[in-house]
C-alpha positions as CSV (number, residue, x, y, z in Angstrom):
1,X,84.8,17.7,105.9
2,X,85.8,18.7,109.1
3,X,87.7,16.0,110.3
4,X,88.4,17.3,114.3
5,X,85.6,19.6,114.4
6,X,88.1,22.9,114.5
7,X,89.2,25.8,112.0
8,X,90.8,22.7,109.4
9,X,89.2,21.4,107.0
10,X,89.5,19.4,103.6
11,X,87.4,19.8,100.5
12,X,85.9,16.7,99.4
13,X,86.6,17.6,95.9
14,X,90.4,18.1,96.2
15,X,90.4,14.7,97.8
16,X,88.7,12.9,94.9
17,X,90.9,14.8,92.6
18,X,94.1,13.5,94.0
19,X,92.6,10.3,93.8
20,X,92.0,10.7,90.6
21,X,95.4,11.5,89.8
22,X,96.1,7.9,91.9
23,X,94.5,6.1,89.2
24,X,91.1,5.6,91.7
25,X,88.1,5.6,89.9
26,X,84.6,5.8,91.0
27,X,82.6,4.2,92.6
28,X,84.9,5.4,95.6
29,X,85.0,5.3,99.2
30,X,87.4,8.0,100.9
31,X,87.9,7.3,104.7
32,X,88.8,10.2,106.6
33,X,90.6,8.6,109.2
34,X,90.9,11.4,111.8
35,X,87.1,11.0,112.2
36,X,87.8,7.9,113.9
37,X,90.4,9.5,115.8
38,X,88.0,12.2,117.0
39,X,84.9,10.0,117.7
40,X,86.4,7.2,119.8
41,X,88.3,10.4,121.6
42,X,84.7,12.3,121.7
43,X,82.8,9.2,123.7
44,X,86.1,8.1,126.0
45,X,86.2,12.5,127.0
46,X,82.6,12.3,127.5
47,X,82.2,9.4,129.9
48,X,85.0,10.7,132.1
49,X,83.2,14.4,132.4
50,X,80.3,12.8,132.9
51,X,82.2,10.6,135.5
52,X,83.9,13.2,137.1
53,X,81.1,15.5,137.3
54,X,78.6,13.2,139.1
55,X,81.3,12.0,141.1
56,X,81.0,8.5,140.0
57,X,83.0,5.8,141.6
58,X,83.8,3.3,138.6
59,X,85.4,3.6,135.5
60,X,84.6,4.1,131.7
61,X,85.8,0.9,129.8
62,X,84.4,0.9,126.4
63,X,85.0,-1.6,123.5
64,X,84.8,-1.3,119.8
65,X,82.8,-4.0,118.2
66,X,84.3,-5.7,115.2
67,X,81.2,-6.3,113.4
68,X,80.3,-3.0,112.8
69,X,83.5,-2.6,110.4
70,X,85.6,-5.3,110.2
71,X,88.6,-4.0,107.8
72,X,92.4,-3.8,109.6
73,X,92.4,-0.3,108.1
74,X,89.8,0.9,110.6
75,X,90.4,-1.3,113.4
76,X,94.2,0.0,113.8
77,X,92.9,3.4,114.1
78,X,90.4,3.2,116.3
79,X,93.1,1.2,118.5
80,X,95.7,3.9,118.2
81,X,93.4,6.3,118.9
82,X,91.9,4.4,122.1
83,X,95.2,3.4,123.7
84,X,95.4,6.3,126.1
85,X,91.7,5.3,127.2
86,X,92.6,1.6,127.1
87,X,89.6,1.2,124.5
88,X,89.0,-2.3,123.7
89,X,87.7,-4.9,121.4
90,X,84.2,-6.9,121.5
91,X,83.6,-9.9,118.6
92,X,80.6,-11.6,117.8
93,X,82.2,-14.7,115.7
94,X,85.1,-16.8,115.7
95,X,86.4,-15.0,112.7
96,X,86.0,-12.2,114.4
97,X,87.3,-13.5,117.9
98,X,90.2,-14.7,115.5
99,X,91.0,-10.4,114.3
100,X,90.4,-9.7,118.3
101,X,93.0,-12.0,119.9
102,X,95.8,-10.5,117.2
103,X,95.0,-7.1,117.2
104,X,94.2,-6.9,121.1
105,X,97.4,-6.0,122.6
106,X,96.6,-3.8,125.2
107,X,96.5,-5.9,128.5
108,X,94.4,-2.5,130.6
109,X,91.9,-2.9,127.5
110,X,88.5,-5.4,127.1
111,X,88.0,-8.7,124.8
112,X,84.7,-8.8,125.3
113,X,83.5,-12.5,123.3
114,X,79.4,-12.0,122.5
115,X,77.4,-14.2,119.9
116,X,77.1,-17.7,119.9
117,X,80.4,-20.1,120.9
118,X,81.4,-23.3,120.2
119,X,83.9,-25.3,122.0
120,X,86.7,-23.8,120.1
121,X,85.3,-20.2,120.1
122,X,85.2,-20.9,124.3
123,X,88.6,-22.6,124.2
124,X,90.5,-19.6,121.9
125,X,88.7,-17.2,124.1
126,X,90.4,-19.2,127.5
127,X,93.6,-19.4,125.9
128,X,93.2,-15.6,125.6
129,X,93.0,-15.1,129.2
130,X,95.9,-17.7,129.5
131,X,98.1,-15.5,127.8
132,X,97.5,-12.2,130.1
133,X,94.3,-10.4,127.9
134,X,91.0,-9.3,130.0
135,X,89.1,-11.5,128.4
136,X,85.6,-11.6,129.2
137,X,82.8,-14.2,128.1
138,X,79.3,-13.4,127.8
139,X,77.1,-16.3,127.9
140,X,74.0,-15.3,125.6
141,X,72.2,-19.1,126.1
142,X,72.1,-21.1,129.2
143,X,74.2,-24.1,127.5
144,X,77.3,-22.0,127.1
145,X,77.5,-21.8,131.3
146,X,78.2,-25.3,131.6
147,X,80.6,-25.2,128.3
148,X,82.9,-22.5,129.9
149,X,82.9,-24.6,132.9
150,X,83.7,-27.5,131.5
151,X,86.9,-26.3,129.4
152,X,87.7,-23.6,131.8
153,X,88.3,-26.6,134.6
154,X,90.2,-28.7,131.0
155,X,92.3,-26.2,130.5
156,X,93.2,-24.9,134.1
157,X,92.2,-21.6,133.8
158,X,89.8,-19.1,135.9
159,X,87.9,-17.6,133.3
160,X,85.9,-13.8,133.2
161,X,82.3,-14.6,132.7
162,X,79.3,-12.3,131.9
163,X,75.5,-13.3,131.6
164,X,73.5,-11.5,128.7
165,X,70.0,-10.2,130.3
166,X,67.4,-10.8,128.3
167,X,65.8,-7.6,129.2
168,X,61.6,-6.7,129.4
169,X,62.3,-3.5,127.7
170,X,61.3,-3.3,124.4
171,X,63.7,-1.8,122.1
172,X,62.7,1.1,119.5
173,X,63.4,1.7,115.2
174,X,64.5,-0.9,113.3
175,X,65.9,-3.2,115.7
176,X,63.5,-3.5,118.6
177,X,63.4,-7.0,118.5
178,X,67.0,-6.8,119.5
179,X,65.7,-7.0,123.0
180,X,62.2,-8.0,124.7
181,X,60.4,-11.7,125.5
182,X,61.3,-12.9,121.6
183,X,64.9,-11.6,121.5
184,X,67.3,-13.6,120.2
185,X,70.0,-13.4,122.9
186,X,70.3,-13.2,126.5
187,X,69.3,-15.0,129.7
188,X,65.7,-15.1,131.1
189,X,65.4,-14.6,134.8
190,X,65.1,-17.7,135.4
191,X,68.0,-19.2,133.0
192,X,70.2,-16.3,134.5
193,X,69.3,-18.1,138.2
194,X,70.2,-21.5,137.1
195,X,73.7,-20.4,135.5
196,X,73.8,-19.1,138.6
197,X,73.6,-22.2,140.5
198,X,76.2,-23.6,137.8
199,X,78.6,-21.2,138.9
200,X,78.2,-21.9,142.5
201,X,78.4,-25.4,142.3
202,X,81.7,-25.0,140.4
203,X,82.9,-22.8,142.8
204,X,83.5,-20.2,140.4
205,X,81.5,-17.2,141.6
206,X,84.7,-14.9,141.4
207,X,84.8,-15.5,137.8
208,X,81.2,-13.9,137.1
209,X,82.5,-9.8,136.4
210,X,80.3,-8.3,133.8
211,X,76.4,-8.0,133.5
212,X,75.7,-7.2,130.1
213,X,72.2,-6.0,127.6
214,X,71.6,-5.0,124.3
215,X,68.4,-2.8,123.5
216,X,69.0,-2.9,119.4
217,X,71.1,-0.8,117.1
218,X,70.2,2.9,116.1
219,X,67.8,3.5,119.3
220,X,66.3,6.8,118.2
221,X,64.5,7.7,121.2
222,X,66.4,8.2,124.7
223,X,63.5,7.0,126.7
224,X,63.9,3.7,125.7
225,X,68.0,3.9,126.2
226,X,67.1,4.9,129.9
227,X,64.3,2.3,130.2
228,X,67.2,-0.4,129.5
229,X,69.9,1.1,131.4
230,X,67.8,1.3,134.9
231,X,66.2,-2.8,133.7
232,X,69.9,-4.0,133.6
233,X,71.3,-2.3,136.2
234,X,68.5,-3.7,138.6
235,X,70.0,-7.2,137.5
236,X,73.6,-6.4,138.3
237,X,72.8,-5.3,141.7
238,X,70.9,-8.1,142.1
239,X,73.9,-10.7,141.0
240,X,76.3,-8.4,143.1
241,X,74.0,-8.4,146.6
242,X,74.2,-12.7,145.7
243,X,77.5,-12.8,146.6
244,X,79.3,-12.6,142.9
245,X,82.1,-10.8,142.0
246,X,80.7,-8.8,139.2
247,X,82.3,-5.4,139.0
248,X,81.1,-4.3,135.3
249,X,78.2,-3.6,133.7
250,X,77.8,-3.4,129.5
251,X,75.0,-1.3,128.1
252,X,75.7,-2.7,124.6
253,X,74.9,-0.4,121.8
254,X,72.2,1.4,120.9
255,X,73.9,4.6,120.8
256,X,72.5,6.3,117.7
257,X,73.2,8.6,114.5
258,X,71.2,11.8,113.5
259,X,71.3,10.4,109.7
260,X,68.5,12.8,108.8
261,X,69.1,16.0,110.8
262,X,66.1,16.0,112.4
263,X,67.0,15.6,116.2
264,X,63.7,13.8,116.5
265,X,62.7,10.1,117.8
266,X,61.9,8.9,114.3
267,X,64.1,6.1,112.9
268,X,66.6,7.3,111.2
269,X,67.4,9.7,113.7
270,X,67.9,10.7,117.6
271,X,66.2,13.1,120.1
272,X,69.6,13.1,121.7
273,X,73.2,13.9,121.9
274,X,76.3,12.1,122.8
275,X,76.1,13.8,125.8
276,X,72.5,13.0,127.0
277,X,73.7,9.5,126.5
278,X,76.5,9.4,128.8
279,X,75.1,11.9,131.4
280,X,71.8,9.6,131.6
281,X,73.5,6.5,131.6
282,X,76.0,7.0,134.5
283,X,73.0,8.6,136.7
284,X,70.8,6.4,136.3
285,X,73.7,3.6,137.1
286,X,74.9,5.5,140.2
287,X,71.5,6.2,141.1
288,X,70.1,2.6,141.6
289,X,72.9,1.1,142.6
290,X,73.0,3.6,145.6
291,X,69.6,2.9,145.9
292,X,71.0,-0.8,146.7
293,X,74.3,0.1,148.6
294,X,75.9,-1.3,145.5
295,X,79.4,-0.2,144.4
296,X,79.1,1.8,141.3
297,X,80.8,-0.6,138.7
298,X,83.0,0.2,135.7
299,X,80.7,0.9,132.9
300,X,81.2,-0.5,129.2
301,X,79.6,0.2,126.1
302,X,79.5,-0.8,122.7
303,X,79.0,2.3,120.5
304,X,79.9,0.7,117.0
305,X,77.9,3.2,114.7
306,X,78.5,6.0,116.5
307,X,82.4,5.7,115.9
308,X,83.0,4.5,112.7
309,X,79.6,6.2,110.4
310,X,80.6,9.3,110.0
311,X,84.2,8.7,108.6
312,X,83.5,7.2,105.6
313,X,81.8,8.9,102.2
314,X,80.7,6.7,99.0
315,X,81.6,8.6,96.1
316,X,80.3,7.8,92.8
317,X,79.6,9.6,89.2
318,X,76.7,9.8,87.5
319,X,77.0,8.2,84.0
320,X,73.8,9.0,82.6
321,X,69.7,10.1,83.3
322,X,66.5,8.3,82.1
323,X,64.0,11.5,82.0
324,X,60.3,11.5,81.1
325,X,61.2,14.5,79.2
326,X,63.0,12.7,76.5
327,X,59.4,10.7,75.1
328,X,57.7,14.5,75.4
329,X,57.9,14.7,71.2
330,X,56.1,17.6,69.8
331,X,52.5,16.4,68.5
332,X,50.8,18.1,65.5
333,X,47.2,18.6,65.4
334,X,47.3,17.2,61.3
335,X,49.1,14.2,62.6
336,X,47.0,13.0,65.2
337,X,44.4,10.2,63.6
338,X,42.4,8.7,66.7
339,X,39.7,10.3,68.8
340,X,41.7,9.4,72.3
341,X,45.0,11.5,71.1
342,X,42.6,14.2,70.0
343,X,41.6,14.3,73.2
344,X,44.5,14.2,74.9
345,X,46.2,17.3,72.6
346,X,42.8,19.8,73.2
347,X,43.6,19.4,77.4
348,X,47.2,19.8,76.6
349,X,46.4,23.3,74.6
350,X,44.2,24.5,77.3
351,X,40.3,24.5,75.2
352,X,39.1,22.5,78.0
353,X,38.4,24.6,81.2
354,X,38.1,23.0,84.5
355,X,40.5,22.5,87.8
356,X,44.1,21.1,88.1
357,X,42.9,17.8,89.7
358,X,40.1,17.0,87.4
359,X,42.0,17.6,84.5
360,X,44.9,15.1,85.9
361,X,42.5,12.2,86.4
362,X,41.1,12.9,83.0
363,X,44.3,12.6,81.2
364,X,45.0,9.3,83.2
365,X,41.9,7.9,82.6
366,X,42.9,8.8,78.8
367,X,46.2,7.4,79.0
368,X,45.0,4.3,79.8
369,X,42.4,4.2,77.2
370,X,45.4,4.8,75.1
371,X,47.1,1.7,76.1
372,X,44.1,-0.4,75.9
373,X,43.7,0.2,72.4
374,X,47.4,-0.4,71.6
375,X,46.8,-3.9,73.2
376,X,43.7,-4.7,71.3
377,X,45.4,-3.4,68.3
378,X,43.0,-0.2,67.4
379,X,46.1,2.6,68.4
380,X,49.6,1.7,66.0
381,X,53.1,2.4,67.5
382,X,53.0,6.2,66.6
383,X,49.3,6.5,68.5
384,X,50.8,5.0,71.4
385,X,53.9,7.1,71.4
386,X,51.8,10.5,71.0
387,X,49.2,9.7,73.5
388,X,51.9,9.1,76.2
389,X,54.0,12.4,75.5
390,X,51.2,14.6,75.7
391,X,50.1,12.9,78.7
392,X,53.6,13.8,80.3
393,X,53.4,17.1,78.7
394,X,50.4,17.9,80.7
395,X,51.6,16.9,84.0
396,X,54.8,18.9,83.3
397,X,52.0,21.6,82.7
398,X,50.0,20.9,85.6
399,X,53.2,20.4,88.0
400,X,54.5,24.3,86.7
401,X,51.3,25.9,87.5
402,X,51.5,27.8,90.8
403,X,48.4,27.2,92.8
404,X,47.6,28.0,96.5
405,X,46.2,26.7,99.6
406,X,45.4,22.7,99.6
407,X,47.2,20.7,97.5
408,X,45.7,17.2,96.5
409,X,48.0,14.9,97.4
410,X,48.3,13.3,93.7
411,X,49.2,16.8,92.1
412,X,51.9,16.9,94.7
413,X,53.1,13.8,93.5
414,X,53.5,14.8,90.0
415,X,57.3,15.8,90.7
416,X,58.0,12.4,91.6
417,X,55.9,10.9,89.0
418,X,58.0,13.4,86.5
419,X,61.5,13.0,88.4
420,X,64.4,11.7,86.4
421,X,66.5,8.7,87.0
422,X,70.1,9.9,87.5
423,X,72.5,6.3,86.6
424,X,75.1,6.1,88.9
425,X,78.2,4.0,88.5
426,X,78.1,1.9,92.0
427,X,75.9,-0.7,93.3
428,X,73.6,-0.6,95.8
429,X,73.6,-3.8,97.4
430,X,77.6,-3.6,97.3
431,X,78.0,-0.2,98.7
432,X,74.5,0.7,99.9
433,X,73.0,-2.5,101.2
434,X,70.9,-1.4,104.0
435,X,69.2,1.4,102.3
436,X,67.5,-1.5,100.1
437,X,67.0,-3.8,102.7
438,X,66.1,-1.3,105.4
439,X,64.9,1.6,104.1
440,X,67.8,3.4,105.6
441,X,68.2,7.1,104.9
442,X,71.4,8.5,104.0
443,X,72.9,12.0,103.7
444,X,73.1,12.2,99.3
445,X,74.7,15.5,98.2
446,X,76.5,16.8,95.1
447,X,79.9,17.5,95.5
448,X,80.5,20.2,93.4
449,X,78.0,23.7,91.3
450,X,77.1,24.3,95.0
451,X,76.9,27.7,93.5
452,X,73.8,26.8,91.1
453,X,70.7,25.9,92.1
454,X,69.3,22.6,91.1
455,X,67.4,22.3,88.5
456,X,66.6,18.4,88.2
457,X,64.4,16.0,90.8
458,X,66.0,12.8,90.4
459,X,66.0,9.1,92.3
460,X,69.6,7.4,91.6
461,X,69.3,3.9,90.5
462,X,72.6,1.9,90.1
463,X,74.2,-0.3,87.5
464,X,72.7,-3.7,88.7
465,X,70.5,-5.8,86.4
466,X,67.9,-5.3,89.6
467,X,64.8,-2.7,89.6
468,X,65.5,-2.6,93.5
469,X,68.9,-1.3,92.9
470,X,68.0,2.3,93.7
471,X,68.0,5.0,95.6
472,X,64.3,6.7,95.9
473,X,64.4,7.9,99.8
474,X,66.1,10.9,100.8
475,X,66.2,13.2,103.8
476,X,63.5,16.2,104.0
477,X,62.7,19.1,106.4
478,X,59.9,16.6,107.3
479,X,59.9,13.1,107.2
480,X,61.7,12.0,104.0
481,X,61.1,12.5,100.0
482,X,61.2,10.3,96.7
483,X,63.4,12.6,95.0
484,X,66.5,14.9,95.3
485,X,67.0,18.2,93.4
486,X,70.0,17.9,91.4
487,X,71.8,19.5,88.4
488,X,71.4,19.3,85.2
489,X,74.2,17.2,83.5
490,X,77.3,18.8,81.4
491,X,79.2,17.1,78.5
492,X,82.5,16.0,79.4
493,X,82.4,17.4,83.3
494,X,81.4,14.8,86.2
495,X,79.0,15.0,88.5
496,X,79.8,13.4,91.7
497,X,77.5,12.8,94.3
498,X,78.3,11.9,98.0
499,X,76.4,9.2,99.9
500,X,77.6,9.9,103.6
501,X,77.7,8.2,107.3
502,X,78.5,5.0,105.5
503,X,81.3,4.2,107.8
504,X,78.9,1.2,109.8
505,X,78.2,-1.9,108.6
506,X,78.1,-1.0,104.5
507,X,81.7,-1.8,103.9
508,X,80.9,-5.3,105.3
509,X,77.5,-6.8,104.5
510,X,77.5,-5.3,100.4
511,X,76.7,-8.7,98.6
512,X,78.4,-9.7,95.2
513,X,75.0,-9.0,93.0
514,X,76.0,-9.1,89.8
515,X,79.3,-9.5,90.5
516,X,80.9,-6.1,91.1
517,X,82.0,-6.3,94.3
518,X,84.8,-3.9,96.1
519,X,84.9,-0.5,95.6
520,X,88.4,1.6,95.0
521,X,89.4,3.0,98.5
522,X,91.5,6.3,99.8
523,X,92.4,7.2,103.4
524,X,93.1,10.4,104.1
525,X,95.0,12.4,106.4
526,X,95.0,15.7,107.7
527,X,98.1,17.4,106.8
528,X,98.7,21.8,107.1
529,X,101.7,21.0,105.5
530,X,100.2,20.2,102.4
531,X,98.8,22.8,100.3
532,X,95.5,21.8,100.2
533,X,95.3,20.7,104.4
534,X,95.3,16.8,103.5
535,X,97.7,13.9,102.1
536,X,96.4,10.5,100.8
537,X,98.3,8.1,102.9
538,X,96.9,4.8,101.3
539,X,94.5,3.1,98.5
540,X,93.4,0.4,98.1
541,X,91.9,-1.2,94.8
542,X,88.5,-2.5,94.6
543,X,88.4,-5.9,92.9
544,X,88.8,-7.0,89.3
545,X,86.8,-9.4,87.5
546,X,89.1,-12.2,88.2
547,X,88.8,-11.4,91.4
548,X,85.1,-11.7,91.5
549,X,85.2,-14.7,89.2
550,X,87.4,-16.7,91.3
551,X,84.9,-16.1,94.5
552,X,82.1,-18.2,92.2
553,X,85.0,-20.4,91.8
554,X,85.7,-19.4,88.1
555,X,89.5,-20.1,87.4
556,X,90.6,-17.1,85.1
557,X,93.4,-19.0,83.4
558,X,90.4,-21.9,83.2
559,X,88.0,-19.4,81.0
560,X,90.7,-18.0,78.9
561,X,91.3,-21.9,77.9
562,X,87.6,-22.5,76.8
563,X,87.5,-19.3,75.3
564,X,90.1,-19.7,73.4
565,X,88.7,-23.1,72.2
566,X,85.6,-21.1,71.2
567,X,87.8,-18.8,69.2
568,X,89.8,-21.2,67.4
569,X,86.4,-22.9,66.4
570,X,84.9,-20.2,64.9
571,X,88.3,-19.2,63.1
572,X,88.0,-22.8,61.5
573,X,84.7,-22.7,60.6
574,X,85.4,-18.5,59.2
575,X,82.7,-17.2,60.9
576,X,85.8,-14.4,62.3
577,X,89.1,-14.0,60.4
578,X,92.3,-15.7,62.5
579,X,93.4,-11.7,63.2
580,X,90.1,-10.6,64.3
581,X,90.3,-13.8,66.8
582,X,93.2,-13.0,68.1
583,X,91.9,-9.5,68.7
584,X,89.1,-10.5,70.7
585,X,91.1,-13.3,72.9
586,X,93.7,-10.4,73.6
587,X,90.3,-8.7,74.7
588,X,88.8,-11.0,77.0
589,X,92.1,-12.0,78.5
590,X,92.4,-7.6,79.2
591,X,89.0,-7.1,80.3
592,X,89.5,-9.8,82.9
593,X,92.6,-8.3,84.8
594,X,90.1,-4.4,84.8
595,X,88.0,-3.7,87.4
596,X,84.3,-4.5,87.7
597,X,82.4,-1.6,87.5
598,X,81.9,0.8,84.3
599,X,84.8,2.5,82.8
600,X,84.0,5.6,82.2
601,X,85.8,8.2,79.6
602,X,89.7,8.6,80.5
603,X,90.2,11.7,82.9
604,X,92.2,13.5,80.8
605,X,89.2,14.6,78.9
606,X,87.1,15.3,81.9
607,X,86.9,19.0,82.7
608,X,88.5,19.1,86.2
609,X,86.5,19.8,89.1
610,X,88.2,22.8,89.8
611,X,90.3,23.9,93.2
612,X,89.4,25.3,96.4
613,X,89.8,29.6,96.6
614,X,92.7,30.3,99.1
C-alpha cells in the first residue's frame, strides 16, 4: 500500500502481523487513514487547477456525504484533512443530519441537508443556520418548499434553500434510475416553477443559493457525467436569469472507481480519470453559463466513493477448501459391478476414441444415468460414489489436455465446474454486502507466496448458513471470471486474502445474518520512524456474541439464567454429572463474552508470515 502515492510504502503483511500481536483476529479490516488524507487532498488540488487553468470565476466547495461511511473514525479524517479546503459535510437522514451538526465546525465549510425531512429534520437544520453554519436545504419534493417556509418564518430565521432537478438525463451502471422521469428525488420542471412561486410569494428569493442533481452512484461512462452536468446547469441559469439569488451549483456524485482495472465504460469501472472529471465539469459549467451571461457559480460535489473506497482492505483467513478432488477415489476395474460405471471407467482409460467435447457430454449424460439408478434403487451407495469420481476424473482429464483453436464454451467451463471452494472466516453480507446484492466486483488478492505461482481455481464462500454467501465474480483481463487462481493450502501457515476498495458503503449496510456482525478493526499510520514505515494508532473490536445477542434483544445475564435452569435439570435427573454441569455453564457463560466469528488455532502455532527484505 501506498498510502500518498510517493517512494513510502507499508506492507500489508507487516500490518496484519502487528495486529496480530494486538490480539486482532481475522476477519479484519485495516484502514489506512492517509488514503483519506490524500484523496480528499487529490479532488480539492484538482478542482482548483482545473479552476485556475480555465480561468474560472467561482469556487470549488465540495462536501463529504455521510452515508457513504458513517463511522467518527473516518469522518474526523476526512475533516482534518479538508480544513484547509474548507470541505464540508452533506446528510441524507436525521441521524445523519444529527453526526453533521456536531462534527461540522467549520463556519467557511457546507451542511448540505438531502433526503427526505420532516419538521424536525427542517427545524434542526434552521437551528443550524441560527447558530452561524452554512447550512443549506435541498428540497427533493415540492411539499418540503412550503415546510421550510413555514418554520423558517416560526423560527425567525432566513434559511439557504436548494431545489433538487429532477434531470432528463438518464443515468448509467447500477444506479441509472438514480436520475431520469421515474427517479426518486428531485423537482420536475414544473414542481421546480411552482416552489418557485412559493418563494416569491414569501419574499424569500435571496434564500434560494444552490441548484443541485444527482445522475446515480458509480457512473462508469463520462458521457453521461457531461450529459448531466450541461442538463443542470441549463436549470441554474435559468433560476439565476429569474431573479434568484442562487450562487452554487451541486453535481452530486457519480464520480466513479476503476474496481476492475479496466479503464472502460463497463460497470464496475470508469473510461475516465479524476482529472477528466473535474476538467469537463468546470468547462462545461463555465461554458453555458457564458453562453447565458451568467456568473460562473461555486461548484459543489459529492464524491463519497471516490474518497473513502480505496482506504480500507477486508482481510480474512481461509480456514478450509471443499475440492472436487477429494471424491476422485481410485476405481478398480474388478470392483466395478454395473454396466453404467463400466462405462464410465473405459472413457476414463482412454479405449474410447473420439473428440474432447463429445466425450464430455457422454460422460454427463452417464453421470446422470448414474444418479437415476441410485434413485430408483438399481446403483447402491458405492455405485453412486464411483460413477461420480470417475466422472470428475475425466473432466480433470479433459480440462489438462492442451488443445488449440476454438474452444467450446462448456470445455472452457470445466475449470469452474472443477474449481475449489476456499472457506473463508468473514461474512459476506456483514463485510461484503454489495457484492451479493449487486454483483459488485472487488479487487481479491493473496497477501502473501507472491513468489509462487498459483496452483488452485477457487470461489470463496463464507461462514454463513446461506449458499448465497459467496464470492464467485472476480476481476479478468476481459470482463470478469468465476474463479480466482490461488495457492495451495499449508498446515499450520495462514493464507490471507485481501478483498480491496471496501472503504464505501460496506462498513455500513453489512446486515447481522447469522448473527456475526462487526469485524476487528486497525488504523494505520504512516510513520518512517518506525522500522517497518507504519504504527497502528487504534483498534477497535468487532462485536461479541452478547453484543449481537442483545441487538435481537437477548439479555446475556437472562440466557445464562435459563441455561442454567436447563443445567441444573439435567444434573437432577443424571443425564450429566454436577461437575460436568458446571463445566459446560462455565462454557456458555465464556463463549458468550468471545467474539462471533470462528476461532481459529492460537497464533503462536501459526508459522509467521514472514518480514519485509530491507
Amino acid at each position: 500500500m501506498h498510502p500518498q502515492k510517493d517512494e513510502r510504502s507499508i506492507r500489508i503483511a507487516d500490518a496484519i502481523e502487528e495486529a496480530r500481536q494486538k490480539k486482532l483476529k481475522t476477519p479484519l479490516v485495516i484502514r489506512f487513514q492517509d488514503v483519506l488524507r490524500h484523496r480528499v487532498e487529490l479532488i480539492n488540488e484538482a478542482f482548483a487547477k482545473s479552476i485556475k487553468e480555465e480561468n474560472y470565476t467561482g469556487n470549488y466547495r465540495g462536501v463529504f456525504p455521510i452515508k457513504v461511511n458513517q463511522l467518527r473514525e473516518v469522518i474526523e479524517e476526512i475533516q482534518e484533512a479538508g480544513r484547509p479546503y474548507n470541505y464540508g459535510l452533506e446528510c441524507g437522514s436525521k441521524p445523519e443530519l444529527m453526526i453533521a451538526l456536531a462534527m461540522h465546525d467549520n463556519r467557511k465549510a457546507l451542511l448540505i441537508c438531502n433526503g427526505y425531512k420532516d419538521n424536525d429534520y427542517i427545524r434542526l437544520a434552521l437551528y443550524g443556520t441560527k447558530i452561524g453554519k452554512e447550512v443549506v436545504i435541498v428540497a427533493e419534493q415540492l411539499s418540503e418548499v412550503a415546510k421550510i417556509i413555514e418554520l423558517a418564518k416560526d423560527l425567525k430565521v432566513q434559511p439557504h434553500i436548494g431545489f433538487r432537478a429532477r434531470l432528463g438525463a438518464q443515468g448509467e451502471g447500477k444506479w441509472a434510475l438514480s436520475s431520469g422521469d421515474g427517479a426518486k428525488f428531485g423537482l420536475s420542471s414544473g414542481e421546480m416553477l411552482e416552489g418557485c412561486r412559493l418563494l416569491k410569494e414569501a419574499g424569500l428569493m435571496e434564500s434560494l443559493r444552490l441548484l443541485h442533481f444527482h445522475i446515480g452512484s458509480q457512473v462508469p461512462n463520462m458521457l453521461t457525467l457531461k450529459n448531466a452536468v450541461i442538463e443542470g446547469t441549463r436549470y441554474y441559469c435559468q433560476l439565476k436569469k429569474m431573479g434568484f439569488a442562487m450562487g452554487m451549483i451541486d453535481v452530486g456524485g457519480g464520480l466513479g472507481i476503476d474496481y476492475d482495472g479496466s479503464r472502460s465504460n463497463y460497470e464496475s469501472s470508469t473510461n475516465y480519470t479524476l482529472q477528466e472529471y473535474v476538467r469537463d465539469t468546470v468547462f462545461n459549467i463555465k461554458q453555458i453559463c457564458g453562453g447565458m451571461e451568467v456568473p460562473c457559480p461555486d461548484i459543489v460535489s459529492e464524491s463519497g466513493r471516490a474518497v473513502s473506497a480505496p482506504h480500507s482492505i477486508l482481510i480474512t483467513e481461509v480456514v478450509g477448501r471443499i475440492s472436487k478432488r477429494d471424491s476422485m477415489v481410485e476405481v478398480k476395474k474388478e470392483d466395478i459391478r454395473h454396466p453404467v460405471v463400466s462405462d464410465l471407467y473405459e472413457m476414463l482409460n482412454g479405449r474410447v476414441r473420439y473428440g474432447r467435447l463429445e466425450k464430455f457430454h457422454d460422460a454427463l449424460q452417464k453421470k446422470e444415468e448414474a444418479h437415476s439408478l441410485f434413485n430408483l434403487g438399481y446403483i447402491d451407495l458405492e455405485g453412486r460414489a464411483q460413477a461420480d469420481s470417475l466422472f470428475w476424473q475425466i473432466c480433470l482429464k479433459l480440462d489438462q489436455k492442451k488443445s488449440r483453436g476454438y474452444q467450446p464454451e462448456e470445455l472452457l467451463d470445466l475449470k469452474r465446474m472443477l474449481a475449489d471452494q476456499y472457506v473463508c472466516n468473514f461474512s459476506v453480507f456483514q463485510s461484503l454486502l454489495d457484492h451479493w446484492a449487486l454483483d459488485q466486483l472487488f479487487p481479491v488478492a493473496p497477501l502473501t507466496r507472491h513468489t509462487e505461482r498459483p496452483n488452485v481455481n477457487a470461489i470463496l464462500v463464507d461462514i454463513t448458513c446461506d449458499s448465497d454467501g459467496k464470492v464467485s465474480k472476480f476481476i479478468d483481463l476481459e470482463d470478469e471470471k468465476e474463479y480466482l487462481p490461488l495457492h495451495n493450502l499449508k498446515k499450520n501457515e495462514p493464507y490471507y486474502l485481501g478483498i480491496f476498495l471496501v472503504g464505501a458503503y460496506q462498513d455500513i449496510m453489512g446486515d447481522m445474518h447469522n448473527l456475526f456482525g462487526r469485524v476487528n478493526e486497525a488504523h494505520v499510520f504512516l510513520e518512517e520512524d518506525e522500522e517497518d514505515g507504519f504504527y497502528i494508532e487504534d483498534t477497535i473490536y468487532g462485536n461479541r456474541m452478547k453484543d449481537v445477542l442483545e441487538s435481537v434483544q437477548y439479555k446475556s445475564d437472562s440466557l445464562c439464567r435459563q441455561m442454567k435452569k436447563q443445567i441444573d435439570k439435567a444434573i437432577k435427573k443424571d443425564l450429566v454429572r454436577p461437575r460436568e454441569g458446571v463445566r459446560f455453564m462455565e462454557m456458555y457463560e465464556d463463549q458468550i463474552q468471545k467474539k462471533t466469528y470462528l476461532e481459529l488455532e492460537p497464533s503462536s502455532k501459526k508459522k509467521p508470515l514472514g518480514k519485509r527484505k530491507k
